[in-house]
N, C-alpha and C positions, 0 to 999 in steps of 0.2 A: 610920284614915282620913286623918288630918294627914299620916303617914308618906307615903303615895299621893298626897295632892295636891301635896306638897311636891315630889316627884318628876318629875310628871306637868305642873308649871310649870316644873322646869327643863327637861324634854324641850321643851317648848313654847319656853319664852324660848331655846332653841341652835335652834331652826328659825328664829322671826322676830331672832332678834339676827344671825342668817348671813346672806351672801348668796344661797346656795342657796335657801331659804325663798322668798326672794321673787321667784329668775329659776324657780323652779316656776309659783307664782302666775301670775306673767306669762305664761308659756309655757302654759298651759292656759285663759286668760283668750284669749288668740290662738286657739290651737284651737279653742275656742268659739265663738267670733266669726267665724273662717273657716269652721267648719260650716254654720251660720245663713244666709251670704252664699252659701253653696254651694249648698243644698237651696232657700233664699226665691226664688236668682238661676234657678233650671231651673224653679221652679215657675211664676213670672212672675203673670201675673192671674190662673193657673185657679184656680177654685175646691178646695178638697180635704172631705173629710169626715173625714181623719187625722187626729189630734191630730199638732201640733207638736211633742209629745214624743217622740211614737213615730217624726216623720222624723226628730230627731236621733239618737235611738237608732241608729238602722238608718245613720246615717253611719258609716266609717272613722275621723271624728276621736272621735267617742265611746269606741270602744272602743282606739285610740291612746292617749288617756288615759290607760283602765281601763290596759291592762298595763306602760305606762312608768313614771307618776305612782307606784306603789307602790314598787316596787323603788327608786326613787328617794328616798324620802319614807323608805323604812325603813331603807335599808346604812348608815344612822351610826350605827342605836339601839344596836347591841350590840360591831359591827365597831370603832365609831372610838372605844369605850372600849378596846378589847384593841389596839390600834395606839400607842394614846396613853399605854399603862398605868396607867389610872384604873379598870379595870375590876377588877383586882384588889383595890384602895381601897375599889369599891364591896359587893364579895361579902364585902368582911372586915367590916362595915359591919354592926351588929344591923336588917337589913331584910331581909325573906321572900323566898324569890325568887317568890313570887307577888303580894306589893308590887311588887318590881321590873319580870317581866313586864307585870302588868296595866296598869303608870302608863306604860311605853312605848307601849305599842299603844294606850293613850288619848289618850295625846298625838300620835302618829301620826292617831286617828282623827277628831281633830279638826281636825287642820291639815286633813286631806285635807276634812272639809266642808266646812270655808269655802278651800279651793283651790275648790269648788265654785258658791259664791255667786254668780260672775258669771252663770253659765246663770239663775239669777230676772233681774237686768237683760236679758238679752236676750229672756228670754218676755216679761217688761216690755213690752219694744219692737213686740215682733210685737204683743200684746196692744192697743198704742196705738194703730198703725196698720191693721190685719188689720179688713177688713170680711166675714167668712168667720167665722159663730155656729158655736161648736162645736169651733172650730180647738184653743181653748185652752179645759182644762176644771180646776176646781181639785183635780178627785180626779185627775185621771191626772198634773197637776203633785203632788199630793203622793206618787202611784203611784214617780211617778216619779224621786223622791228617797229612798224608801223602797229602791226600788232600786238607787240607785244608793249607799245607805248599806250595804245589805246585799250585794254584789257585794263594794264597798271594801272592807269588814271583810274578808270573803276574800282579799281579793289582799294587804291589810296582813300577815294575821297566817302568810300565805304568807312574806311579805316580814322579817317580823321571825324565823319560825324560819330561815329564810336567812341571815340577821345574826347568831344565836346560833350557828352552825354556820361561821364565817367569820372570818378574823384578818382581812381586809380589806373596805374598802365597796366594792371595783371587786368580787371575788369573789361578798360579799352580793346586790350588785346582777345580775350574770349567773344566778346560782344562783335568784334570787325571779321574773326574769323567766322564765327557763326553766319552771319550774314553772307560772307563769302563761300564759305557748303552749299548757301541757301539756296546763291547765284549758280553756283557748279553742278549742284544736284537740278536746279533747273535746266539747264544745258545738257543734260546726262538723258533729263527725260526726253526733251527734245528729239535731240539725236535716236532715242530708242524706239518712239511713238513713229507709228507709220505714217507716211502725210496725205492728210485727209482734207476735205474742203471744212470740217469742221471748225468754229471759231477756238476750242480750245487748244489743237493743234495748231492754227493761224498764230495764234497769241502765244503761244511756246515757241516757233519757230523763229522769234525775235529773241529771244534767248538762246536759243542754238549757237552757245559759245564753242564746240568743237568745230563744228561746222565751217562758222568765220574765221575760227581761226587756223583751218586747214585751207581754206582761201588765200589767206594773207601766206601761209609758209609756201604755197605755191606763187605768189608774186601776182593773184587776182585780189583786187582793192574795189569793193561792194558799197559804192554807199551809203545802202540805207544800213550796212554793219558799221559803219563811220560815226553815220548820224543817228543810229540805236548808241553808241558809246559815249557819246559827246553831251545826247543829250540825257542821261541815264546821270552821267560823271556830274552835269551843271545839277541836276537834280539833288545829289546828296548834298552839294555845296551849298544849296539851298537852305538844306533841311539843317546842316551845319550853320549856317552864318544865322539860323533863325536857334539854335541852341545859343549859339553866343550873345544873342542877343537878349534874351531871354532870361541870362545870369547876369549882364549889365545891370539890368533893372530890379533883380531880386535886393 
């Protein structure tokens, strides 16, 4: 466990000691904020019976985010060690590569939360001012961090077999986004395709990422939407801790 946190704080201190770390921050603290001002600025006085979470969800800059923030957040974990030749250092090193895995994608998964944090000050805000009962509910706010922690893990540990599989972060970075399109454009067809007893509609509707996660911003928590993300997120960490294992031994 020492070996893991030790780890898992230097991952942390190369995100907030960089400057990347914190033009992330800012740039998705902006898109936040420009969402709010977009959807509060059309809705004007009328009243809604939506939750406030479920309009930001269903904005462009929400899922903007989702599929840039990762790829970005992750092409140093494994790319800027093999670039920099530290990474051979590290595999020579008495630590598991499932120490090593696991303390990356945790430090990844934390930066990515509190990347997060600004959207509370901004429900904050609606919350102060919103004379509209109903607008803001605390389960579809916690829905909807649930969500948005279980999506992330996705697109992270997309993002970090990306970086295990890449001598560079520009590479990592096209390589996690792509795959995150991959996942989106599957969720897109989802939601489009009518639902049919058919198995190819059956088997896209586990991808129906709008879907769940119009669930989750309403404050309903599904679990086979839990357990599609949990076990989807262990999946790539698989396929990662088997790239790194695999460069051990080259």
């Amino acid at each position: 466990m020492s070996i893991f946190l030790t780890l898992a704080r230097r991952e942390l201190a190369a995100l907030f000691l960089s400057v990347t770390g914190y033009i992330i921050i800012a740039a998705v603290t902006l898109l936040i904020g420009l969402g709010f001002v977009v959807f509060l600025t059309n809705l004007g006085s009328d009243p809604t019976l939506v939750p406030v979470t479920e309009m930001f969800y269903s904005s462009y800059f929400f899922w903007l985010i989702l599929l840039v923030a990762g790829p970005v957040i992750t092409m140093r974990l494994f790319a800027l060690e093999k670039s920099s030749g530290t990474y051979e250092n590290l595999m020579t090193t008495p630590v598991s590569d499932v120490a090593v895995v696991a303390a990356k994608f945790a430090a990844a998964l934390v930066f990515y939360l509190i990347m997060w944090l600004p959207l509370l000050a901004c429900l904050g805000v609606v919350s102060r001012f919103t004379q509209q009962p109903g607008a803001l509910d605390p389960g579809a706010i916690g829905g909807t961090y649930l969500g948005i922690f279980l999506v992330g893990a996705l697109f992270l540990s997309l993002g970090c077999f990306a970086s295990a599989i890449s001598r560079t972060q520009m590479g990592a970075a096209m390589i996690a986004f792509v795959l995150g399109v991959a996942l989106f454009s599957l969720g897109f067809l989802a939601s489009a395709l009518p639902a049919t007893a058919q198995w190819q509609s059956n088997f896209l509707s586990y991808f129906g990422v709008f879907g769940q996660m119009r669930d989750f911003a309403r404050g309903v928590v599904d679990t086979r939407s839990v357990i599609f993300y949990v076990s989807l997120t262990l999946f790539f960490l698989f396929l990662t801790l088997r790239a790194v294992e695999s460069r051990r031994w080259k």
